[in-house]
C-alpha positions in Angstrom: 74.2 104.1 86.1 74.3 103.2 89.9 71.1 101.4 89.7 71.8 97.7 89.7 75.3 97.7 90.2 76.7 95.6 93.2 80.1 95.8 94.4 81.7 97.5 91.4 85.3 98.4 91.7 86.5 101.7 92.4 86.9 102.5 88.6 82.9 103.2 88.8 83.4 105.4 91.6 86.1 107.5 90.0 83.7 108.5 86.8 80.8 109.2 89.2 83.8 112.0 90.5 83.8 113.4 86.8 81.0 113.4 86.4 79.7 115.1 90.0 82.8 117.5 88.9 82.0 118.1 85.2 85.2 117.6 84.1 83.7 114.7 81.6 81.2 117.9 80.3 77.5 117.6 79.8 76.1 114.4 81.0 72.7 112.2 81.7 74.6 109.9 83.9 73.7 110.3 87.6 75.7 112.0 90.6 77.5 111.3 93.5 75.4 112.7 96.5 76.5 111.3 99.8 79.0 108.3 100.2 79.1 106.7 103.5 82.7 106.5 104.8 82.6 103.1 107.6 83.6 104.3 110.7 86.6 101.9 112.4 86.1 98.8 115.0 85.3 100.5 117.9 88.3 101.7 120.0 90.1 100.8 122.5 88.6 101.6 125.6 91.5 104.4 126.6 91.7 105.7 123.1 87.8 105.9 122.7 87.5 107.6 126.1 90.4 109.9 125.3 88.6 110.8 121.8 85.7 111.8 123.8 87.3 113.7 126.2 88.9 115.6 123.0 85.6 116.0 121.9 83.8 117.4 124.7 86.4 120.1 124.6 85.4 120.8 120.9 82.5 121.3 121.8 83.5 124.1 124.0 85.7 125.7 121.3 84.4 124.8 118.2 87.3 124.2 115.9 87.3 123.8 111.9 88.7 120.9 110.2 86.9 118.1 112.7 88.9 115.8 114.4 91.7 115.5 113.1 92.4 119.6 113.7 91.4 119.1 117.0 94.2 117.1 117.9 96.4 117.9 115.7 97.7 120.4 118.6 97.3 117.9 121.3 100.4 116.5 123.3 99.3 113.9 125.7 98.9 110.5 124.9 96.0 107.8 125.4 97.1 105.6 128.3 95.4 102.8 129.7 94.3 103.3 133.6 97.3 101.1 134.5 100.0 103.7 132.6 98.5 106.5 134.0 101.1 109.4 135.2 103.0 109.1 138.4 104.6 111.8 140.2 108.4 111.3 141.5 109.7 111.4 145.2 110.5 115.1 144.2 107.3 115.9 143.4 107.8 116.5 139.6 105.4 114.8 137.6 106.7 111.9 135.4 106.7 111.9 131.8 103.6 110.2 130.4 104.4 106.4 129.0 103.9 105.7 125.6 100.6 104.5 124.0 100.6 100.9 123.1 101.0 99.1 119.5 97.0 98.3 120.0 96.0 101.8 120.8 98.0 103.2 118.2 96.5 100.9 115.9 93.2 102.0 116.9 94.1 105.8 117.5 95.5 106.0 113.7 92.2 104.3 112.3 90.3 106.6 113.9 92.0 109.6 112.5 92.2 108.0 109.5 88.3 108.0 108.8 87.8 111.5 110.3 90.7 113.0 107.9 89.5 110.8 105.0 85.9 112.2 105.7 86.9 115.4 106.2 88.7 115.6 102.4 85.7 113.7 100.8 83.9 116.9 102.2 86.1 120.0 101.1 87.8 118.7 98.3 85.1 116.7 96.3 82.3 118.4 98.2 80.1 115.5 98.8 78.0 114.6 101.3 79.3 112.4 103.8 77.4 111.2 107.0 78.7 112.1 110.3 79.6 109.4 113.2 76.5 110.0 114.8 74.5 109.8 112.0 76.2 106.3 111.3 75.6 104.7 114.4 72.0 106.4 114.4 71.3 104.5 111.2 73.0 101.2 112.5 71.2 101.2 115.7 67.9 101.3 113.3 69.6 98.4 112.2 70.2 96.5 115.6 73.8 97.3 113.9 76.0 98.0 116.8 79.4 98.2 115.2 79.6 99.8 111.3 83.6 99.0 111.5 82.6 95.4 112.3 79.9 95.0 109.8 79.6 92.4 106.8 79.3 93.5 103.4 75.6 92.8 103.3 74.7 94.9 106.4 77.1 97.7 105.0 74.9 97.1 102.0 71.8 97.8 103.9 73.7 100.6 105.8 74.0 102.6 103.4 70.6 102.1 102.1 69.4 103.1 105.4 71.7 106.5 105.1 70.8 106.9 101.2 74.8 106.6 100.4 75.4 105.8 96.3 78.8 104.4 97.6 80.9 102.9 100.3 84.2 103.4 101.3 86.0 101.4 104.0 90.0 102.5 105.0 91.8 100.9 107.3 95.4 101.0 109.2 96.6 97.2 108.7 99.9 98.1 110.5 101.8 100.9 112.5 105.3 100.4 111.9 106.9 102.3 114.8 110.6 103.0 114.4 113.2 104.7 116.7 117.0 105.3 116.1 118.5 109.0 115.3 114.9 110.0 114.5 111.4 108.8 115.4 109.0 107.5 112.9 105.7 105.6 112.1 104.7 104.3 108.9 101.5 103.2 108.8 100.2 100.4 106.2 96.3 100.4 105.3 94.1 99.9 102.0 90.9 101.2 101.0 88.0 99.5 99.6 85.0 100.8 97.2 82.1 99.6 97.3 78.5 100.3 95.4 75.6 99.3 97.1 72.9 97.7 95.3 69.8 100.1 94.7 66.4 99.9 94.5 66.5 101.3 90.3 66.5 104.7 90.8 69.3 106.8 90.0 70.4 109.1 92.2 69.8 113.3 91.8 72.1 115.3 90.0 74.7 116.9 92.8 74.2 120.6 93.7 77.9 121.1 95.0 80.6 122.8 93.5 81.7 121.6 90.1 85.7 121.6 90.1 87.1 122.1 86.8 90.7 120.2 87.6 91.1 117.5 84.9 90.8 114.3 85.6 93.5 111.2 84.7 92.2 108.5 82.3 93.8 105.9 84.7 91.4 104.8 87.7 92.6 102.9 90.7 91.4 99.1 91.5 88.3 99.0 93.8 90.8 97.7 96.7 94.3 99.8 97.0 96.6 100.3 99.7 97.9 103.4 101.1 100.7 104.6 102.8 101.0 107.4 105.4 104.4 108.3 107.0 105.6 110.8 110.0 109.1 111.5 111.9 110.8 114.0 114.2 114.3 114.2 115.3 115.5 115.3 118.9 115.3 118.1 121.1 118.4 120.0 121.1 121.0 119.4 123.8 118.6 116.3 124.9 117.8 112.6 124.6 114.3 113.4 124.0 112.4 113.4 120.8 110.3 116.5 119.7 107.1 114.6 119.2 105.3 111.3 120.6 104.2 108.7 118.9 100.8 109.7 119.0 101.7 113.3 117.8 103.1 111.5 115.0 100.2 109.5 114.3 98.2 112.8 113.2 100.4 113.6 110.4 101.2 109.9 108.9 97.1 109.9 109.2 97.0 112.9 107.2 99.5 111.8 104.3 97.7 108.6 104.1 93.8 110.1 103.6 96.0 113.1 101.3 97.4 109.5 99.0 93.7 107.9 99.0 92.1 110.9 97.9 94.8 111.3 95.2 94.2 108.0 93.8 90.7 108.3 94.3 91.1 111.9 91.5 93.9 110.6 89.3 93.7 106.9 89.3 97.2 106.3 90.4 98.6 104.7 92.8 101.6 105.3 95.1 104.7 103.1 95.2 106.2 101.4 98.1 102.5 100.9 99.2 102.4 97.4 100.1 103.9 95.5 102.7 106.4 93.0 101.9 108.2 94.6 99.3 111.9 95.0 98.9 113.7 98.2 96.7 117.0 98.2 95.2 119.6 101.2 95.4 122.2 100.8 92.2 125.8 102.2 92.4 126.2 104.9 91.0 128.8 105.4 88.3 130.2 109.0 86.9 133.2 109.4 84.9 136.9 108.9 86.1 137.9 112.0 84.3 136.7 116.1 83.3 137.4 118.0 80.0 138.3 121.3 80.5 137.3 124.4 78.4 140.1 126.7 78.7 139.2 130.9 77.6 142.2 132.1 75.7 143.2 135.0 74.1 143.2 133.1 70.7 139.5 131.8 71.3 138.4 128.9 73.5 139.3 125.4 73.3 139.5 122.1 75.1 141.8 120.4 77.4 140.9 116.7 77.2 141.1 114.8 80.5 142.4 117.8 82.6 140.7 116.3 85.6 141.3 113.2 86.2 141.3 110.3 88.7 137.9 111.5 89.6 135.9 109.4 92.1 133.8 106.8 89.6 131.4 105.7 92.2 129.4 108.2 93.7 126.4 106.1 96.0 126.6 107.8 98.9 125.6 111.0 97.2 122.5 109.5 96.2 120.2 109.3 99.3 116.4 109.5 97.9 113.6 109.4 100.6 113.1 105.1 100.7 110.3 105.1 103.5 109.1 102.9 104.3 111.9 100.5 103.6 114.3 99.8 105.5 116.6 96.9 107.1 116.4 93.5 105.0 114.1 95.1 102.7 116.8 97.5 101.2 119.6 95.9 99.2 122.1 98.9 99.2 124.8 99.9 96.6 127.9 97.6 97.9 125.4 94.7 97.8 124.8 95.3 94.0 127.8 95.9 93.2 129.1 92.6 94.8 126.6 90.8 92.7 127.2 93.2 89.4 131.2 91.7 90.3 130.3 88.3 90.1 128.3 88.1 87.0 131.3 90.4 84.9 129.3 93.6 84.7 129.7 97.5 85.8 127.1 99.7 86.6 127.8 101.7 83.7 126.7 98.6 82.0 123.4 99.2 83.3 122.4 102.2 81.4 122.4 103.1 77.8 123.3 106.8 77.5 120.9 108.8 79.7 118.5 105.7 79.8 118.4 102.4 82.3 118.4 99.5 80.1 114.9 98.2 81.6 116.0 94.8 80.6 119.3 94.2 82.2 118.1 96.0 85.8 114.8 94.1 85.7 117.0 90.6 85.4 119.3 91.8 88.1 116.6 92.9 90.3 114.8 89.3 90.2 118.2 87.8 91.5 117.8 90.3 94.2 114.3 89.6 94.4 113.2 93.4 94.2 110.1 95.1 93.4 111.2 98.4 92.5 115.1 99.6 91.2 116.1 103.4 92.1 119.2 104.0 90.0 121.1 107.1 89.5 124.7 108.2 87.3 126.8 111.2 86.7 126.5 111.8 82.9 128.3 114.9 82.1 131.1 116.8 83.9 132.1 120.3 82.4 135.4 122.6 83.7 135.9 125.7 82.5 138.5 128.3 83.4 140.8 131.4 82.4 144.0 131.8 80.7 146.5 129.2 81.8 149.1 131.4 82.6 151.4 133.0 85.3 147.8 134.4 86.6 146.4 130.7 86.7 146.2 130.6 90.0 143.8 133.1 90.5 141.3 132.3 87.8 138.0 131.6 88.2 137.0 127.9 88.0 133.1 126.7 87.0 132.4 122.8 87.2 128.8 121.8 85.9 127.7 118.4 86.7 124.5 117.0 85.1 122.9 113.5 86.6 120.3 111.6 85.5 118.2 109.2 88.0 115.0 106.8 87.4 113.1 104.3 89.4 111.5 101.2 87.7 108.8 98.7 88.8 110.6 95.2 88.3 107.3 93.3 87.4 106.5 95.0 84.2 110.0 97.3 83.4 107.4 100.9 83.8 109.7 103.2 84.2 108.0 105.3 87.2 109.7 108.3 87.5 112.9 109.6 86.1 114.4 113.1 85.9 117.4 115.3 85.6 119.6 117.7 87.8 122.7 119.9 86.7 124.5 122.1 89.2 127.4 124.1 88.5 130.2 125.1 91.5 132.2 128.2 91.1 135.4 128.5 93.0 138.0 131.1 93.2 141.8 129.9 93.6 143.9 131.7 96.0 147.8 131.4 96.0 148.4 129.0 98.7 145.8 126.2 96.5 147.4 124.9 93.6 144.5 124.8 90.6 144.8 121.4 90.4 143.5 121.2 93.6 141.0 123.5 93.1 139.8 122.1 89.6 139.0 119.0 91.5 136.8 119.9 94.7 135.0 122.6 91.8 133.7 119.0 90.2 133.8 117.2 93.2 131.1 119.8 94.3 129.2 120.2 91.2 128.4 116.3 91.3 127.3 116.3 94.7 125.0 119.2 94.7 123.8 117.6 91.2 122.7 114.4 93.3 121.5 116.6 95.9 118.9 118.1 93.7 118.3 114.7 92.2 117.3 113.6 96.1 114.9 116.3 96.1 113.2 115.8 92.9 112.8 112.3 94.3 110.9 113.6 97.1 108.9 115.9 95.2 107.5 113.1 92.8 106.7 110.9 96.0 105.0 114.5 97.1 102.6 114.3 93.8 100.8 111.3 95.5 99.6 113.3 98.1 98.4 116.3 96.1 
C-alpha cells in the first residue's frame, strides 16, 4: 500500500509497475496513476530562451514525441548574446560557436526530463504532469522552482498534483571529448521517491496492461545512469558531422532508455558511476593449430601443423569501454607488465573456458579496478585436402572459437560472458606456398572470432537500454 509510506526506495515503485502492468496477476494492491517527474533548475537564460523559441515553433507544427523530437532535427546551438554569429569581411556568415560546459549542462537536463517523461508516458502508460502543469501547481505553492525544491515541498508538490510517486533525474556531468571522433558522456542518477499520503489508496489504473515479464531484481531508490553520443568527421574535411548540442539529444535519449530499463527489470547498467577504472586482460590463444587432413584412406590429424602462431592477440579485442578512458583504463601491456612481475601468464588467469574469479579479482585490486573485461582464443581448427602434388590448390577452412567475460571486482559476479567462433576459408593459388596460406586462414579466423566477440559486447551493453 502507498498509504503511509514516506520516502520508500525505488523497489516499492518497481512492484507498483507490476502491478499497474498485471504482470504479478490478480491483485488488491493499489495502482500507479500519475507520477510527477521534477522538472530541472531552471535554465540558463540562452538555453531557456532557445527552448522557447523551439517551442513556439511546435506550436506551429505540432510534432509527436514532445521535446525531445522537436529537436532532435535541430542544428543550431544555444549561444549566449555575447557568442552570437558574426558574418566575415566576405560576407559569409561564420560558423556558430559552441555552447558552453554550463549550457550543456543545462540543455542535457532539460532533455533529460522531457525524454524521461515522455517514456514514462508511452511505455508504462502513466500519467505524468506536463511542465505547465508543474509550475501551475508550484506557483499554488508560492513554489517558484520544482528543480530547486526540498524534499518536503516536493512532498507537498505532488500532493498538490495528486502524484503516488516522485522521480527526480539529473545530468551530474557532461563529459565532452574531442580527438578522431566527437563524443559526450553524460553522468546523472535518478532518485524515487513516495510521497506521504493522506490514507487513501490510490484508484486502480485504466491504462494498458503490458504483459512483458517483469525481473525479480529491483533497482536501489537512488541509481545512476549513463547516456553516451559520438560522430566522426565530414569527409574530405576537419569538421565533425554533428555539434555538441546535436549530440546532447541522443546521449539524452540513451540515458532516459537506461533509467526506464532499470526502472522494468531492476538492473542496473555497468560503468555507471563516475570514478571508476576497467581493466582490459591480454589476451592469450595458442602458439600452435592441429590440422585435420581429408585422405583417401579416411581423415586424420596432423598435430601442430601450424605453428609459431601469434599467442597474444589484445589488439583484436576492442569492446566498446565508454565512458572510460585515459588513466581510468589500465590496457593489456600494463597487465601483462604486472602479470610478469608476479610469475604469472594470462593463460593462468582462466580455467578452461572460465576466468578464475579469484585470481583476476586479486589482480584487479593491485590495479585498483572495478570491473575486468577479459578475453582468449580457446580453440583453433585447420582442415584441408589431400596433401599431395595438388596441395597447393586445396581448399583451406580455419575455425577459431573465443571465449570473453567481464567481472565486477567487488563481489567476483560475473556480468556478462559469451562466445564467438568464426571460420575463414581460403583458396591457395600456385604462387602461395600452403604454409603460408594455412597461416593467414587461422590468422583470420581468430580475428573475425574477436570481432564478433566485440559485437556481442556491444549488444549486452545495448540490453540496458531496451
Amino acid at each position: 500500500m502507498i498509504a503511509g509510506i514516506k520516502f520508500r526506495g525505488a523497489w516499492t515503485l518497481i512492484l507498483l509497475f507490476a502491478v499497474t502492468s498485471g504482470v504479478c496477476g490478480q491483485s488488491t494492491a493499489p495502482a500507479l496513476r500519475r507520477i510527477l517527474v521534477v522538472p530541472p533548475p531552471q535554465a540558463d537564460p540562452a538555453v531557456q530562451k532557445w527552448i522557447d523559441t523551439q517551442r513556439e515553433a511546435n506550436v506551429k507544427k505540432p510534432q509527436h514525441g514532445g521535446l525531445f523530437t522537436m529537436f532532435s532535427n535541430q542544428k543550431p546551438a544555444p549561444a549566449s548574446a555575447k557568442a552570437s554569429p558574426t558574418k566575415k569581411k566576405s560576407g559569409k556568415q561564420a560558423p556558430e560557436p559552441e555552447v558552453t560546459d554550463r549550457q550543456l549542462s543545462s540543455l542535457s537536463n532539460t532533455l533529460l526530463f522531457d525524454r524521461l517523461s515522455q517514456r514514462l508516458r508511452t511505455r508504462f502508460h502513466l500519467n505524468v504532469p506536463t511542465e505547465a502543469e508543474v509550475k501551475a501547481g508550484g506557483a499554488s505553492l508560492h513554489l517558484a522552482d520544482a528543480g530547486s525544491a526540498s524534499p518536503e515541498m516536493l512532498n507537498r508538490l505532488a500532493k498538490a498534483l495528486d502524484c503516488d510517486a516522485i522521480l527526480i533525474a539529473r545530468v551530474n556531468e557532461a563529459d565532452q571529448r574531442e580527438g578522431s571522433a566527437r563524443a559526450l558522456t553524460l553522468h546523472g542518477t535518478v532518485q524515487v521517491l513516495l510521497p506521504e499520503t493522506s490514507g487513501q489508496a490510490p484508484a486502480p489504473s485504466t491504462g494498458r496492461r503490458r504483459t512483458r515479464r517483469m525481473r525479480s531484481s529491483v533497482p536501489p531508490s537512488v541509481f545512476h545512469i549513463l547516456g553516451t553520443a559520438s560522430a566522426g568527421r565530414v569527409l574530405f574535411h576537419n569538421e565533425y558531422r554533428r555539434t555538441m548540442t546535436q549530440l546532447a539529444f541522443d546521449a539524452a535519449e540513451h540515458a532516459a532508455a537506461a533509467a526506464a530499463h532499470s526502472f522494468w527489470t531492476g538492473e542496473i547498467s555497468p560503468f555507471t558511476v563516475m570514478g571508476e577504472r576497467l581493466a582490459l586482460l591480454p589476451v592469450p590463444a595458442p602458439a600452435q593449430a592441429d590440422a585435420l587432413l581429408f585422405t583417401p584412406e579416411g581423415r586424420r590429424v596432423s598435430s601442430a601443423a601450424v605453428r609459431d602462431l601469434p599467442t597474444d592477440m589484445s589488439t583484436q579485442f576492442r569492446p566498446d569501454i565508454t565512458p572510460f578512458r585515459g588513466t581510468a583504463v589500465v590496457d593489456a601491456e600494463s597487465v601483462r607488465r604486472i602479470l610478469a612481475e608476479e610469475g604469472m601468464s594470462a593463460e593462468g588467469l582462466w580455467r578452461q573456458d572460465q576466468p578464475d574469479v579469484l585470481r583476476v579479482q586479486a589482480l584487479a585490486r593491485r590495479l585498483g579496478c572495478t570491473y575486468v573485461l577479459m578475453a582468449h582464443i580457446t580453440e583453433i581448427e585447420l582442415q584441408t585436402g589431400v596433401p599431395d602434388v595438388a596441395e597447393a590448390f586445396s581448399t583451406r577452412e580455419a575455425r577459431a572459437e573465443a571465449f570473453g567475460a567481464m567481472i565486477r571486482v567487488a563481489d567476483g559476479a560475473i556480468l556478462w560472458q559469451d562466445r564467438a567462433t568464426a571460420t575463414m576459408t581460403l583458396h591457395p593459388t600456385a604462387d602461395r606456398k600452403p604454409a603460408s596460406i594455412d597461416r593467414q586462414a587461422v590468422e583470420d579466423a581468430e580475428h573475425f572470432a574477436l570481432s564478433d566477440l566485440n559485437r556481442r559486447f556491444s549488444a549486452y551493453r545495448a540490453r540496458f537500454e531496451d
